[in-house]
ROROPA-619787 format. One record per atom (N, C-alpha, C, CB): residue in one letter; x, y, z. Coordinates in steps of 0.02 Angstrom, whole numbers, plus 32768, in hexadecimal, padded with zeros to 4 digits. Glycine has a CB too. Example, Ala and Ser with C-alpha at 12.3 -4.5 7.8 and 13.67 -1.06 7.14 Angstrom:
BEGIN
A82947EE48186
A82677F1F8186
A82947F5B8186
A82357F2081C4
S82827F908162
S82AC7FCB8165
S82858002818A
S82C07FE2811E
END
This chain:
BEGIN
X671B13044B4E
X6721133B4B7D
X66DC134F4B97
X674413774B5B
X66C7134C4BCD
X669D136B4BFB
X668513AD4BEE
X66BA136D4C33
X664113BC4BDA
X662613F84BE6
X662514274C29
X65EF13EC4BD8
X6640146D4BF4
X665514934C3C
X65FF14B04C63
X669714EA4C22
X661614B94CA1
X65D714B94CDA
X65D015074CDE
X65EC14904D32
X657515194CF3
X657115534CED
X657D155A4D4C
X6529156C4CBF
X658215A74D68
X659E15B54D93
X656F15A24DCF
X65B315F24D89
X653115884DAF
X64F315614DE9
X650D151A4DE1
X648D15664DCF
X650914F74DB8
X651A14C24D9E
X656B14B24DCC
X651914CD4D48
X658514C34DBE
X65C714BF4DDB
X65BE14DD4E40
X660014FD4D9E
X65A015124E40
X659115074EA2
X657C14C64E9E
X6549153B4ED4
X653314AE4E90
X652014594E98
X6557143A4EA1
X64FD14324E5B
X657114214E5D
X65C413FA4E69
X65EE13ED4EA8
X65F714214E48
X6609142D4EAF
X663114434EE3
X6604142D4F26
X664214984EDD
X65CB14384F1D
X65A414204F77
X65B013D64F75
X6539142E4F85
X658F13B64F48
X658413634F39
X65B8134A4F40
X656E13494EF6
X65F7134B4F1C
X662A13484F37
X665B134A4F76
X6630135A4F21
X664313824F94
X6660138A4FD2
X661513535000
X666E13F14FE7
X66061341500A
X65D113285039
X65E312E35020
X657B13465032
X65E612D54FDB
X6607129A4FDD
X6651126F4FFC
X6606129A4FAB
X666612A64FF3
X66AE12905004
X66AE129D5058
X66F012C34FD5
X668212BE5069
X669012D250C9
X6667129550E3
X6663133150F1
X663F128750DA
X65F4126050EB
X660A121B50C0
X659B129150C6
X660E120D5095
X661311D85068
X65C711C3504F
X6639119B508E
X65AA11E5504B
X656411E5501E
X6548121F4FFA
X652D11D35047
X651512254FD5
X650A12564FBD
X64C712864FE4
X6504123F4F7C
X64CC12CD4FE3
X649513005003
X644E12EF4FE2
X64A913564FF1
X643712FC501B
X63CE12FC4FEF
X63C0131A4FBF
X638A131E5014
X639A13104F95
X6387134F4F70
X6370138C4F88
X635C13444F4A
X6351136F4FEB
X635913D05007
X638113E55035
X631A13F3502B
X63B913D5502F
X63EF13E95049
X641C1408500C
X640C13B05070
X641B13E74FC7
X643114044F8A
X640D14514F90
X641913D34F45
X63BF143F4F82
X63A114724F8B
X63B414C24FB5
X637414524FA0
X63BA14AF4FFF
X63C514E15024
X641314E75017
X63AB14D7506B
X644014BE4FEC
X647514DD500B
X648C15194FB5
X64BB1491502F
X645815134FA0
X644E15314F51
X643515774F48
X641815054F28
X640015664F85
X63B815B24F93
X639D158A4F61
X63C416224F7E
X638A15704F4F
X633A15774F00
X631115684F2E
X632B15334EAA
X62DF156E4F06
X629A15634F22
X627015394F11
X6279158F4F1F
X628B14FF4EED
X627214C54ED7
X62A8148F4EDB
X625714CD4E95
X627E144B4EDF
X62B314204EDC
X62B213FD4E85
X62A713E44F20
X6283141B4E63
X627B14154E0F
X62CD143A4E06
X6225144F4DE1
X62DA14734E1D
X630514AE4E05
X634C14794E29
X62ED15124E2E
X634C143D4E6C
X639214294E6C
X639A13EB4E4A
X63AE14234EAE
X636013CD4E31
X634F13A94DFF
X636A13AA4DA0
X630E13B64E0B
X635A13F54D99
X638013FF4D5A
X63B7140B4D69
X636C142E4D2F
X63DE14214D96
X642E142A4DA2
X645913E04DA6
X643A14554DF1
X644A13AA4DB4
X644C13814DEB
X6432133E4D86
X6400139B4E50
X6412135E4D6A
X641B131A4D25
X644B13514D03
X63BF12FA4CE4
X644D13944CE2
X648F13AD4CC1
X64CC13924CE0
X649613FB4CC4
X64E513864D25
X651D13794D1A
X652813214D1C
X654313A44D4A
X64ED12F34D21
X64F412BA4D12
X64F612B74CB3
X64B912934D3D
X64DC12DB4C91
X64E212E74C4D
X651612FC4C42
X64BA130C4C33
X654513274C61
X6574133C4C54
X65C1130B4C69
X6568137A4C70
X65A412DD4C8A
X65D912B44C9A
X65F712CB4CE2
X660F12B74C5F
X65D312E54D0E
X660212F64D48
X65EB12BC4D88
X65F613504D61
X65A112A64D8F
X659112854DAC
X655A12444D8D
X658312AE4DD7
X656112064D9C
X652311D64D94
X64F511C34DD8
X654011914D77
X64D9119C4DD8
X64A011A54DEA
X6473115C4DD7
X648C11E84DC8
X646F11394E14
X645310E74E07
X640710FA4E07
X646910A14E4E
X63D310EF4DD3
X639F11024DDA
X636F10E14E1B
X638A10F94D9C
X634110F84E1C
X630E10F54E6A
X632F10D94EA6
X62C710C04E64
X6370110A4EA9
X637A10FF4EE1
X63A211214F0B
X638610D14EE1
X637F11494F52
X638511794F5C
X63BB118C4F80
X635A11854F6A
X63E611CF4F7E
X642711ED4F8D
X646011B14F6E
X642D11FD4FE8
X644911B74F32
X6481117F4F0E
X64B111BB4EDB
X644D11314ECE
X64B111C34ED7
X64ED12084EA7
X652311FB4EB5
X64ED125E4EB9
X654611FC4E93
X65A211DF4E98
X65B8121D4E63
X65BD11724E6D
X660C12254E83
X662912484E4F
X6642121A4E0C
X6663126F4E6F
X664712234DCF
X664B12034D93
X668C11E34D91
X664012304D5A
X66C112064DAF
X670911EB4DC3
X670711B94E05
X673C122E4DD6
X66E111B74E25
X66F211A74E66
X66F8114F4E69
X66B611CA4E9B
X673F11394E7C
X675410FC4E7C
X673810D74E8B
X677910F14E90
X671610DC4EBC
X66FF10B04EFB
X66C0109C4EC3
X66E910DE4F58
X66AF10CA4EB3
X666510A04E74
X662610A54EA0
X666F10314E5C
X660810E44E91
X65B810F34EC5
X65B911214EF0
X659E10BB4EF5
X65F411274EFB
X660511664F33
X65F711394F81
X65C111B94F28
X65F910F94F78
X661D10DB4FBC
X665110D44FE1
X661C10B24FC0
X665410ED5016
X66861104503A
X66B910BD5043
X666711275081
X66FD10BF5047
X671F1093505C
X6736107F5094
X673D10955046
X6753105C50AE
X6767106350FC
X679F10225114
X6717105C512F
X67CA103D513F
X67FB100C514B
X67E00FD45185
X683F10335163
X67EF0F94516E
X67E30F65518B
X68330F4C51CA
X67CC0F34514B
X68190F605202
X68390F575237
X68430F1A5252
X68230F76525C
X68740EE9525E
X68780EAE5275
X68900E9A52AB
X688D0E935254
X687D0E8B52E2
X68C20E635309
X68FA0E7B532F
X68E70E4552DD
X68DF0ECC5340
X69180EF1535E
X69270EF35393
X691A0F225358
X696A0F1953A4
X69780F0353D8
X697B0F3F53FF
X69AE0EDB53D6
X69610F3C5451
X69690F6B545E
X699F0FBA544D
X69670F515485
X69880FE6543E
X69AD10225415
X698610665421
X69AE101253BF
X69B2109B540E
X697B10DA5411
X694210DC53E5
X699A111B5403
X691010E453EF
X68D510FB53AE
X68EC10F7537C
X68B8113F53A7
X691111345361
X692011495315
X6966112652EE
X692D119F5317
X696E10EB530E
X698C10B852E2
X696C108A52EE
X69CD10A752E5
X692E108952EA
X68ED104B52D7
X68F8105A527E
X687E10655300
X68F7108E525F
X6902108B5213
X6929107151DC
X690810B35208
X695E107C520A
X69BA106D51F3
X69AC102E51E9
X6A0410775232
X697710095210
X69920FAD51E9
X69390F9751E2
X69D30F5B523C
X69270FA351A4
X68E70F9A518F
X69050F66516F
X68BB0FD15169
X68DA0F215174
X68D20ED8513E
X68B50F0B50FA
X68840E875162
X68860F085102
X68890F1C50AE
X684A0F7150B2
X68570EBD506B
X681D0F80507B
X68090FA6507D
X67A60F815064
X683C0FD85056
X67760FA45085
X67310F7A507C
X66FF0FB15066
X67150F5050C6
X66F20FB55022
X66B70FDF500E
X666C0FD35035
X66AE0FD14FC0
X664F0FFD5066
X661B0FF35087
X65E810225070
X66290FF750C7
X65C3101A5077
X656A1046506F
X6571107D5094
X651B101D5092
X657210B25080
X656510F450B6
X652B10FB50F5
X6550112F5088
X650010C450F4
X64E210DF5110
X64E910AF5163
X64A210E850E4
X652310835155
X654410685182
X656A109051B4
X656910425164
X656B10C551A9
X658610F851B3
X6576112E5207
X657111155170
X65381120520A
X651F11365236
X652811855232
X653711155269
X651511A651F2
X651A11E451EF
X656A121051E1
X64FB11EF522B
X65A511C05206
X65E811F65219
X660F11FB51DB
X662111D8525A
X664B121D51D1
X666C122B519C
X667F11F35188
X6698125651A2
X668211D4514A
X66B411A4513D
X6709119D5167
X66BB11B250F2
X672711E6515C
X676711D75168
X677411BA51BC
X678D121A5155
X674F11D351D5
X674611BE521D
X672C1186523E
X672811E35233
X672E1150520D
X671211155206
X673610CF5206
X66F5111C51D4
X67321092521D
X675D10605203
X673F10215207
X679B10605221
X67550FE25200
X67240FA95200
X67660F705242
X67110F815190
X67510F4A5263
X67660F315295
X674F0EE6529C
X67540F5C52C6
X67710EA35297
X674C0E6852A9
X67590E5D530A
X67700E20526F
X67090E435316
X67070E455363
X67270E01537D
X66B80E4D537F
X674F0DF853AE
X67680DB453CF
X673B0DB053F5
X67AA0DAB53F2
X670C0DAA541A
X66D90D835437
X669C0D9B5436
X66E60D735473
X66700D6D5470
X66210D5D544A
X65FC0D7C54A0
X660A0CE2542A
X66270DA154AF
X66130DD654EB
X65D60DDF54EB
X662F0E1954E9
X65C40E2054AA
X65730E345490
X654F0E045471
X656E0E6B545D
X65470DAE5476
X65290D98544B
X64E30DA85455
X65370D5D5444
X64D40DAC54A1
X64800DC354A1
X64720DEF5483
X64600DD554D8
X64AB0E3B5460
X648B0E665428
X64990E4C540A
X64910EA15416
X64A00DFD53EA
X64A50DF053A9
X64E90E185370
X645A0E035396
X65230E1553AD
X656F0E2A538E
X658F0DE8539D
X659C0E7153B7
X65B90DE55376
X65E10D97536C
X66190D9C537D
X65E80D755327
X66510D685377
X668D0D675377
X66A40D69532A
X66A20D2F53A0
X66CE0D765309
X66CF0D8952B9
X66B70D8A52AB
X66DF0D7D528D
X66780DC252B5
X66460DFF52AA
X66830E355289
X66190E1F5302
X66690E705251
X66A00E9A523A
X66610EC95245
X66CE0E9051EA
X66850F0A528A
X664F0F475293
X66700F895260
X664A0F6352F4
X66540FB25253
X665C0FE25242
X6651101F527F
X66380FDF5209
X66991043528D
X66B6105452D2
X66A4109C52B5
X6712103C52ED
X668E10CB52CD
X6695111E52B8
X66D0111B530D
X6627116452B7
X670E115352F1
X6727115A5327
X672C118D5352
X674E114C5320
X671C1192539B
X66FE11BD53C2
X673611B05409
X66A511A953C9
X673A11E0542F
X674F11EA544B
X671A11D25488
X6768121C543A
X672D11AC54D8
X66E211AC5503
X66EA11C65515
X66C1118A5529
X66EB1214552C
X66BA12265539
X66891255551A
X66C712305563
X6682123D54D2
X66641257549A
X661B122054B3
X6696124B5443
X663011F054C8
X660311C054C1
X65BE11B454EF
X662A118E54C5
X659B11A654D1
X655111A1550A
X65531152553A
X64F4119F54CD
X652D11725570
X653A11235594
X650710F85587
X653F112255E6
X653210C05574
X65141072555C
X650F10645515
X64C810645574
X6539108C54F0
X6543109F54BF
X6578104B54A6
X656210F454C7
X656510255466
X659F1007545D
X65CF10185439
X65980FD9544F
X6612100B5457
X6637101F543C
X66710FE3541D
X6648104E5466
X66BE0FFF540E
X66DB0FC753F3
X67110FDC5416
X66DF0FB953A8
X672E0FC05445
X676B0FD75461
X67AF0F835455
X67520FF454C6
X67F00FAE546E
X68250F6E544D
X68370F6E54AA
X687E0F8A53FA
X683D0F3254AD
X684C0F1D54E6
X689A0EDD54E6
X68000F0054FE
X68DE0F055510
X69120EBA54E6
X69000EB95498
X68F60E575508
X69120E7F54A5
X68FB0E5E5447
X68BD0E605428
X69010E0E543B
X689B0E675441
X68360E62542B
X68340E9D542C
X67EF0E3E5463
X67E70E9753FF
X67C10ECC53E4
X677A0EBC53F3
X67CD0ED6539C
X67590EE4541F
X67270ECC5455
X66E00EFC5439
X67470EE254B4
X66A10EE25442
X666A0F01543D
X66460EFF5498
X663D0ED853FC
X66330F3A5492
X662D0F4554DE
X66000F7354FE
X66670F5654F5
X65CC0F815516
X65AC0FD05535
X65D00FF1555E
X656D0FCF555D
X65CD1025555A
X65FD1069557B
X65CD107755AE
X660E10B85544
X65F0108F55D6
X65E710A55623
X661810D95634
X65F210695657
X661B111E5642
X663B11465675
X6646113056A4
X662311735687
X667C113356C4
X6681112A571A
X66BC115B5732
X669710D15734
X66C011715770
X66FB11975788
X673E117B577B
X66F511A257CE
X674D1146577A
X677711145762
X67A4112C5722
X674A10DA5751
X6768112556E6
X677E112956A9
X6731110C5694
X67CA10FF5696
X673E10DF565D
X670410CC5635
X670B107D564C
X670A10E155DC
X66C010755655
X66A51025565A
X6698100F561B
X666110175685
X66A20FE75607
X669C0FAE55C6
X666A0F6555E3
X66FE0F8D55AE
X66210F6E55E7
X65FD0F3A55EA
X65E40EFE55BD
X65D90F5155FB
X65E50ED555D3
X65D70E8B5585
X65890E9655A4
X660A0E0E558D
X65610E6F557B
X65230E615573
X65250E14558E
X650B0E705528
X65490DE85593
X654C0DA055A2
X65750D9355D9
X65630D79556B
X65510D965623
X65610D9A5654
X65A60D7D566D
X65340D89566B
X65AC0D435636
X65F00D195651
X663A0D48565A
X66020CD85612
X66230D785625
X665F0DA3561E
X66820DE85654
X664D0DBF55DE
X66A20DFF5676
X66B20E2256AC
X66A40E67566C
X67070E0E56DA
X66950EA056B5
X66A70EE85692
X66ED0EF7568D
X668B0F2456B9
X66F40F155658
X674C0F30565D
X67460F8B565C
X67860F0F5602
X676C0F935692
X67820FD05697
X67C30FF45666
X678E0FCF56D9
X67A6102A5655
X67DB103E562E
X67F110855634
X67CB103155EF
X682C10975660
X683310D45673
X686110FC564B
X684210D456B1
X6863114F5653
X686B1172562C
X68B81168561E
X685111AC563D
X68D8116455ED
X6927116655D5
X692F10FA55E5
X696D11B45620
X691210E355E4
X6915109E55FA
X6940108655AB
X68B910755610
X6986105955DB
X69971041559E
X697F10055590
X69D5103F5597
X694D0FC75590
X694E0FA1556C
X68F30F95554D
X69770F6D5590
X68E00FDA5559
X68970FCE553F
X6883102E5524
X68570FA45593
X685D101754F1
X6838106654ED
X6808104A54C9
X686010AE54C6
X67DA10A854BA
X6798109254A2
X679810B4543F
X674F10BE54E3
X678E1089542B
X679B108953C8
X674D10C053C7
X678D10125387
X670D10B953DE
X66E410DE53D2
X66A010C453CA
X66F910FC53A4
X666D10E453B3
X663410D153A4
X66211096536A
X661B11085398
X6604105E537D
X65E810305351
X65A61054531F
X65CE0FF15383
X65BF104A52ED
X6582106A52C4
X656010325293
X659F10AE5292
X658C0FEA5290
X65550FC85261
X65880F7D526E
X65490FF151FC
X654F0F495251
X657B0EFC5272
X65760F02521B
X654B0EA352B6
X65B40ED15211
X65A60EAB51BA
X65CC0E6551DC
X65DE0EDC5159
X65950E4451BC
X659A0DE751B2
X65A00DCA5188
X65700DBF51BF
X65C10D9D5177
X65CE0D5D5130
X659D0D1B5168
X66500D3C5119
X65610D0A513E
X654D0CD6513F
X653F0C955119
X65300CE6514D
X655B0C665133
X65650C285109
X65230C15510E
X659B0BEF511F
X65230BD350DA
X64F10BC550A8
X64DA0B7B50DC
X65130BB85047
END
């Protein structure tokens, strides 16, 4: 049984926790700090080993914003995320309903955004290869609405059957979807359009490279 937490000890908890689970990584030691009031980061330092002593959190040594909750499945406090495959044109929010499987990623893949708002996507073509994006390339999508989005921004939008990497453009239209590899046309994608929309901001490429 777990040693019970004193009522400082236990605020810590409750913050670390919540920042973990919203963010999918763990707070600085001065963000612990300010969100505590002390006036040292020695003082979120002793809060911060009692409850790794106490069994509430571990902690991979020298290495930094690594704190995990002691329960937490995922193992490190790495966020999980559904791996999107192959869809077919549909509304947004049944991109989830048919995840291939689920992919423990690095938070800091993250690009700052919440885990839950997050998903992983393999790309059908080699559009962006001049940024060095592939065709079964798997991006990690934060999902955004455009006109959340900045222009030239890449994004990951589903077009028909594909799942496209692309720079964003405003236009009176709707939204331009530009490739980087000239061969490829712009696609327009206007507002309520049924066979294309935009999934959101690209925040990180992951690659399997053979030997």
């Amino acid at each position: 049984m777990r040693e019970p937490l004193t009522a400082r000890q236990n605020e810590a908890y409750e913050f670390i926790r919540d920042r973990l689970e919203r963010d999918g990584r763990a707070p600085s030691v001065h963000e612990i700090q300010a969100a505590l009031n002390v006036r040292s980061t020695n003082s979120v330092a002793k809060h911060v080993n009692a409850l790794i002593r106490k069994g509430y959190l571990t902690r991979e040594p020298h290495l930094a914003r690594s704190l995990a909750l002691a329960d937490d499945p995922s193992g490190g406090g790495s966020p999980t995320l559904p791996l999107i495959r192959g869809p077919r044109s549909e509304a947004p929010h049944l991109l989830r309903k048919r995840p291939v499987r689920d992919l423990v990623v690095d938070p800091a893949l993250l690009g700052g955004a919440p885990a839950g708002e997050c998903l992983v996507m393999r790309l059908d073509d080699d559009a962006m290869a001049p940024d060095s994006v592939f065709t079964g390339d798997l991006v990690v999508v934060h999902e955004a609405e455009p006109e959340s989005l900045q222009r030239g921004r890449l994004v990951a939008a589903v077009v028909g059957r594909h799942t496209l990497a692309r720079r964003l453009f405003h236009t009176d239209g709707g939204v331009l979807l530009r490739a980087a590899e000239p061969r490829y046309h712009d696609i327009l994608v206007r507002p309520n359009s049924a066979d294309a929309f935009i999934v959101g901001r690209i925040t990180a490429v992951l690659r399997s490279l053979e030997a």
